[in-house]
C-alpha positions as CSV (number, residue, x, y, z in Angstrom):
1,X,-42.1,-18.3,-4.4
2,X,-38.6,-19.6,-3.3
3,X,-35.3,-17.1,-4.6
4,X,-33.1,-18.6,-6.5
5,X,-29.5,-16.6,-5.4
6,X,-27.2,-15.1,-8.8
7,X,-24.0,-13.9,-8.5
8,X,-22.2,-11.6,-10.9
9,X,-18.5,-10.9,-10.3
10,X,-17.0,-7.8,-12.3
11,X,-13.3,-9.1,-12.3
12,X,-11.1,-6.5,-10.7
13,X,-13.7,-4.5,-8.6
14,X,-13.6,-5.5,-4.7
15,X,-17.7,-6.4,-5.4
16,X,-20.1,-9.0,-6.0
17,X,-23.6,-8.4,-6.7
18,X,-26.0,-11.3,-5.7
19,X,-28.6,-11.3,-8.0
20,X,-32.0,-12.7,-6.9
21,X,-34.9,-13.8,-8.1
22,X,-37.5,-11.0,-7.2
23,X,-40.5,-11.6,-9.9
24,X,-42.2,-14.0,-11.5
25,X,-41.8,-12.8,-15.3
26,X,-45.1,-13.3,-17.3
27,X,-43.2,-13.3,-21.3
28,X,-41.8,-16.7,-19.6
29,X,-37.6,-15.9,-20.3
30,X,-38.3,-15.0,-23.7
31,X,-36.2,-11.9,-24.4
32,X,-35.9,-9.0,-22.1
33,X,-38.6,-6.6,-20.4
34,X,-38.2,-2.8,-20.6
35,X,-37.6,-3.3,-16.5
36,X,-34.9,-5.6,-16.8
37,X,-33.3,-3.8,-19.6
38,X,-33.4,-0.8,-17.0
39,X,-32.1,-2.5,-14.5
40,X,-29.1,-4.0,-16.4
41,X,-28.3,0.1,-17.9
42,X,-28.5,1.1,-13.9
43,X,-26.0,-1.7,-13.3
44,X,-23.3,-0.6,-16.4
45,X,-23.6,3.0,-15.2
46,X,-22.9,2.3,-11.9
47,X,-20.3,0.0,-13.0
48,X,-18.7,2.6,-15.5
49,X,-18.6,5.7,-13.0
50,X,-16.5,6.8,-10.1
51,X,-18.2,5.5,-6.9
52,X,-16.6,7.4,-3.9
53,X,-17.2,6.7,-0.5
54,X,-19.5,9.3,-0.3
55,X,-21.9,7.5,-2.6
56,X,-22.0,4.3,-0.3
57,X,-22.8,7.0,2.7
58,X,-25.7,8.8,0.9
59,X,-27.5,5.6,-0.8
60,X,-26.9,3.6,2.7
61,X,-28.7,6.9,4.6
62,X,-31.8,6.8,1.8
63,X,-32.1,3.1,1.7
64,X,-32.5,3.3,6.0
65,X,-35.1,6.0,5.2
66,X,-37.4,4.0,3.1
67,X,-36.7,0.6,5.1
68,X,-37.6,2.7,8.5
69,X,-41.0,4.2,6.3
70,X,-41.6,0.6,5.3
71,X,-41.7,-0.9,8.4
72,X,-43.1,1.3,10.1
73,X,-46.3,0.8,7.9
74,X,-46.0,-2.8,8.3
75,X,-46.3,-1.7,11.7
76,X,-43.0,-3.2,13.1
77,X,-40.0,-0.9,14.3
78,X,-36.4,-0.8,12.4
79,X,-33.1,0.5,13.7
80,X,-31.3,1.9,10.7
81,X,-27.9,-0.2,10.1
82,X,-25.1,1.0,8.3
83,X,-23.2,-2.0,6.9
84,X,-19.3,-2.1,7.4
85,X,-17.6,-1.1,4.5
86,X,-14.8,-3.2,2.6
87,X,-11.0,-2.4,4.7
88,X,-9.7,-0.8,2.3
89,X,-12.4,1.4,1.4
90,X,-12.9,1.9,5.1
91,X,-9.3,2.8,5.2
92,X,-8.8,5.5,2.6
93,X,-5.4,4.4,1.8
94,X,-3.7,3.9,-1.5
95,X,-3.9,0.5,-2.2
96,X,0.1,0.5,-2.0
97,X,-0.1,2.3,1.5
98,X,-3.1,-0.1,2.7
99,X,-1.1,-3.2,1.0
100,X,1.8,-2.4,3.4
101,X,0.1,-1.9,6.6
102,X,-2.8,-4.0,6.2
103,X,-2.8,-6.9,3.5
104,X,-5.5,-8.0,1.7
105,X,-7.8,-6.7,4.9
106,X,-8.8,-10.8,5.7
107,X,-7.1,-11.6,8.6
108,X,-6.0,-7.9,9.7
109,X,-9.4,-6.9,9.2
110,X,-10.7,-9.4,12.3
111,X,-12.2,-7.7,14.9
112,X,-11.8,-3.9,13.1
113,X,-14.3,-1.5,14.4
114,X,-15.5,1.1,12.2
115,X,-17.3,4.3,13.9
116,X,-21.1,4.1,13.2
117,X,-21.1,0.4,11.2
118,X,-21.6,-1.8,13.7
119,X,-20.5,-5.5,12.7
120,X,-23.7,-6.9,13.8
121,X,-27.2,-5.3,12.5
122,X,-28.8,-3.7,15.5
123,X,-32.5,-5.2,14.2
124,X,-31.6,-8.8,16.1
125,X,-31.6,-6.8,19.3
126,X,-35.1,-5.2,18.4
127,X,-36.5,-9.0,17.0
128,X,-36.3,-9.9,21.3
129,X,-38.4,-6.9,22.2
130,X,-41.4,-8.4,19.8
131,X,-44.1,-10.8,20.8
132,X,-44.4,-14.6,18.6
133,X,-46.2,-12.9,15.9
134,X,-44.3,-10.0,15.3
135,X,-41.5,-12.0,14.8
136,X,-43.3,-14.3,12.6
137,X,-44.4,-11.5,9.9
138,X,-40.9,-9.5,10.9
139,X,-38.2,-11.2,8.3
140,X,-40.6,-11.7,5.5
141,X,-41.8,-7.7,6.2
142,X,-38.0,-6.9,6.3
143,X,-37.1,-8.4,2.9
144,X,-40.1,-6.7,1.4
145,X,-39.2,-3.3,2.4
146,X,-35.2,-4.1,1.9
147,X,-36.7,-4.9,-2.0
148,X,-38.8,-2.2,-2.6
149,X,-36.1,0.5,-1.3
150,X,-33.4,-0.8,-3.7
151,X,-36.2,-0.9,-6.3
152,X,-36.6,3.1,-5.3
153,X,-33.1,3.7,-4.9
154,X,-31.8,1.5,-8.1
155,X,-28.1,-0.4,-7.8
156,X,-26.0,0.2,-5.0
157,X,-22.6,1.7,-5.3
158,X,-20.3,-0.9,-5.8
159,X,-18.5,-0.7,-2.9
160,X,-21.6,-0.9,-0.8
161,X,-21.6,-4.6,1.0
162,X,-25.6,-5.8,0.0
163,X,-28.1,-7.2,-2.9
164,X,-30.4,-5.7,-5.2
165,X,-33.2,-7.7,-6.2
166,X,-33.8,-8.9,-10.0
167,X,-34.7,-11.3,-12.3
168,X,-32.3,-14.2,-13.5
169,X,-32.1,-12.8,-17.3
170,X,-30.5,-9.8,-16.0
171,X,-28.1,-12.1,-14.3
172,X,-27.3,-14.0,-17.2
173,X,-27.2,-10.8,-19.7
174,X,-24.4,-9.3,-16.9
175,X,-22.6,-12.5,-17.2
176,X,-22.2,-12.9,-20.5
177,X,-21.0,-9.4,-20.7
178,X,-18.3,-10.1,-18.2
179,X,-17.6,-13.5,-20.1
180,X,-17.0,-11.5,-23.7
181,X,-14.8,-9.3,-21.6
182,X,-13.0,-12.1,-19.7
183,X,-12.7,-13.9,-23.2
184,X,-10.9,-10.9,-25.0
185,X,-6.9,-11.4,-25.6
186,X,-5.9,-8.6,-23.3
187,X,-7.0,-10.1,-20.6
188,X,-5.6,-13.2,-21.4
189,X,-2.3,-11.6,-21.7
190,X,-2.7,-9.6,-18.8
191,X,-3.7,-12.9,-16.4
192,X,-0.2,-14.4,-18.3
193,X,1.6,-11.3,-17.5
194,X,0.2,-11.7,-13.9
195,X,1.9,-15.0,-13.7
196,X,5.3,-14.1,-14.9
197,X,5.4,-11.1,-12.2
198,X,4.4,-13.3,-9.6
199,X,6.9,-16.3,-10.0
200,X,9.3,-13.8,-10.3
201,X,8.5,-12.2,-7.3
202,X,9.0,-15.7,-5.3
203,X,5.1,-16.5,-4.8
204,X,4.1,-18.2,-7.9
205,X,0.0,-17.9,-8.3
206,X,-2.1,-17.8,-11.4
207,X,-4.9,-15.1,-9.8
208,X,-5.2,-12.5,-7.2
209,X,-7.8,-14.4,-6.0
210,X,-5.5,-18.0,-5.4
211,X,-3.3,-15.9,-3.8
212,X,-5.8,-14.7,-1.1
213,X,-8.1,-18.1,-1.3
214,X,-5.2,-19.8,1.9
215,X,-5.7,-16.7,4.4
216,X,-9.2,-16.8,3.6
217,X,-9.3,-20.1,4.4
218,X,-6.9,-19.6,7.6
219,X,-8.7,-16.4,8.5
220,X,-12.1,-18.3,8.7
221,X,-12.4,-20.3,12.2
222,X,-11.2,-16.7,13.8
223,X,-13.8,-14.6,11.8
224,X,-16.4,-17.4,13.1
225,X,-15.6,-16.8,16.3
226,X,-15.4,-13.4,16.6
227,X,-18.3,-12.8,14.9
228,X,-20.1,-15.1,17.1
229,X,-19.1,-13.9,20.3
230,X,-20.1,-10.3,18.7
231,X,-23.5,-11.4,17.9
232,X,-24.0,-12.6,21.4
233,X,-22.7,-9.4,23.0
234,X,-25.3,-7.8,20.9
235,X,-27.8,-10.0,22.0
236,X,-27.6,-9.1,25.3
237,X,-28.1,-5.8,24.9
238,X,-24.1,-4.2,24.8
239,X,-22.0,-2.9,22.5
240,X,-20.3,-5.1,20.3
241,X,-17.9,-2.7,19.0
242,X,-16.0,-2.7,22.6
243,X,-15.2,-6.3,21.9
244,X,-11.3,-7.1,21.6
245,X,-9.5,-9.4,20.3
246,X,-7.8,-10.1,23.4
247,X,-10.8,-11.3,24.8
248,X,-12.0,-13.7,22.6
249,X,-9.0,-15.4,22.0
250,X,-6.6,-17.0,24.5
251,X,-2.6,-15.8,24.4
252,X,-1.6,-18.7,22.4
253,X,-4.5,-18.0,19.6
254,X,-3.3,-14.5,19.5
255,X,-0.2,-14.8,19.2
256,X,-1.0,-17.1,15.9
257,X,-3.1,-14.4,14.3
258,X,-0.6,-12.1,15.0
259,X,1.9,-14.1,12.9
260,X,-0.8,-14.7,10.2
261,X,-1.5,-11.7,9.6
262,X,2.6,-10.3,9.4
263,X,2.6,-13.2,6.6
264,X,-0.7,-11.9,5.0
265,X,1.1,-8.0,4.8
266,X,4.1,-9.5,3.1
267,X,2.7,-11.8,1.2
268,X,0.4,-8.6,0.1
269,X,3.4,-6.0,-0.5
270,X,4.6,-8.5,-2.9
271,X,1.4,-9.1,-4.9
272,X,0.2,-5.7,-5.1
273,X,2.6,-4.4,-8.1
274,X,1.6,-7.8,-10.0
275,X,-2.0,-7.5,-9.1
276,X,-2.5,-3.5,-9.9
277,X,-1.2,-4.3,-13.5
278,X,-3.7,-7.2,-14.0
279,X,-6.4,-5.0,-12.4
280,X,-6.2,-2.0,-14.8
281,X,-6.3,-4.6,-17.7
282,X,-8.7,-6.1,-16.6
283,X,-11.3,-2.7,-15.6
284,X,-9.8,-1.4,-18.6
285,X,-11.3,-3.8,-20.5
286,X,-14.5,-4.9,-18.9
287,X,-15.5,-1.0,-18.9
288,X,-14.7,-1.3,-23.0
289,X,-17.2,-3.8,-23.0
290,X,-19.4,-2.9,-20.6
291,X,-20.0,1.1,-22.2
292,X,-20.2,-0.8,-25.3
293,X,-23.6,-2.5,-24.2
294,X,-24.4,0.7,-22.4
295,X,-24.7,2.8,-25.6
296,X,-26.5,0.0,-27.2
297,X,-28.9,0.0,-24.5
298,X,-29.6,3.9,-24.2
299,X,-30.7,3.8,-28.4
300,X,-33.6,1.3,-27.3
């Protein structure tokens, strides 16, 4: 059975969940299963409670236990990876303080090394150790256990970087929560709100996410490369966390990063009073609507 990729985006939350098509459901879309309905509850708790760092650390160190159980059944070995987390999670700055000294985290966040989340999973280095068949049987085994430990484990905090596996009504239930919410007049005259501040502020934009879509874009070709020339360190067996940025891009390269990423910290200090006002409207509301469908939910 091929997936079929759904992504749900709670406005305001530095997260998107990709929701995928784990199941084949036998009531054929008609209504919702006691699993789904389940799994949509696990998603509004998790979206309607604090999620500290420490969460991320503790589901990331349980899912690597049942992924390296897993696999080792299947009969194949597994490094356990601890994905990067967001900058400015990573960080533990206010977002003022992380605003002033390091953006939005795109371009300043190239070539970043966090202590014990390597950029690139250790797993491709154990795929060259394996003979043709191994390999073979390794990615589908991998997404197997991958699924069955977020079935264990339930919906990853919501800063963690990764997927959880589900059925496309769960999606489409989450969006049209998010869509009531996105539909309600305070947000509306929060995203107008949002407008004013920022043509007043000199940078005229409509979202926070139009004002970070031109250093994403800028920020891409370096990402690509540096990630690329990560990858291959790995490959050969060293550490890719030694990699600088020095030596992946020539003087004249640097020196233009540099100067984008200045711009992206200005362009950041600016937005940040503008965008924090929009994003407690916004939270604000979504979590009205979102415990709203939660109490509904927990009298089934």
């Amino acid at each position: 059975m091929s997936t079929s990729p759904r992504n749900v985006r709670r406005l305001g939350l530095a997260v998107t969940v990709a929701l995928m098509l784990g199941a084949c459901r036998a009531e054929g879309g008609a209504g919702l299963s006691d699993t789904e309905i389940g799994q949509i509850r696990d998603v509004l708790t998790t979206a309607t409670s604090p999620q500290p760092r420490e969460a991320v650390d503790e589901y990331q160190s349980r899912r690597n236990a049942l992924v390296t159980a897993c696999m080792a059944a299947a009969g194949l070995p597994y490094r356990p990876w601890r994905r990067p987390l967001p900058p400015a999670l990573a960080s533990g700055l206010a977002p003022a303080e992380f605003a002033a000294t390091a953006g939005f985290g795109i371009t300043t966040g190239i070539g970043s090394v966090q202590p014990g989340r390597p950029v690139v999973d250790p797993n491709r280095q154990v795929l060259r150790t394996l003979n043709e068949e191994q390999r073979k049987a390794y990615r589908p085994a991998r997404d197997a256990c991958d699924r069955r430990a977020m079935s264990t484990l339930g919906v990853p905090p919501l800063s963690e970087a990764g997927e959880f596996v589900t059925s496309p009504a769960v999606g489409e239930k989450l969006r049209e929560i998010a869509g009531a919410a996105e539909h309600d007049a305070r947000v509306a005259r929060a995203r107008a709100d949002y407008r004013s501040c920022m043509s007043a502020a000199g940078r005229p934009a409509s979202t926070p996410a139009e004002v970070t879509a031109d250093f994403q874009a800028k920020a891409r070709p370096y990402t690509t490369t540096y990630q690329a020339q990560a990858t291959a360190r790995a490959d050969r067996g060293e550490d890719p966390s030694r990699l600088t940025l020095a030596e992946v891009f020539p003087a004249p390269q640097l020196e233009r990063l540099r100067r984008l990423q200045r711009e992206e910290i200005a362009v950041a200090v600016v937005e940040q009073p503008c965008g924090t006002a929009l994003k407690s409207v916004v939270d604000a509301v979504h979590r009205e609507y979102e415990l709203s469908t939660l109490r509904t939910l927990s009298a089934r």
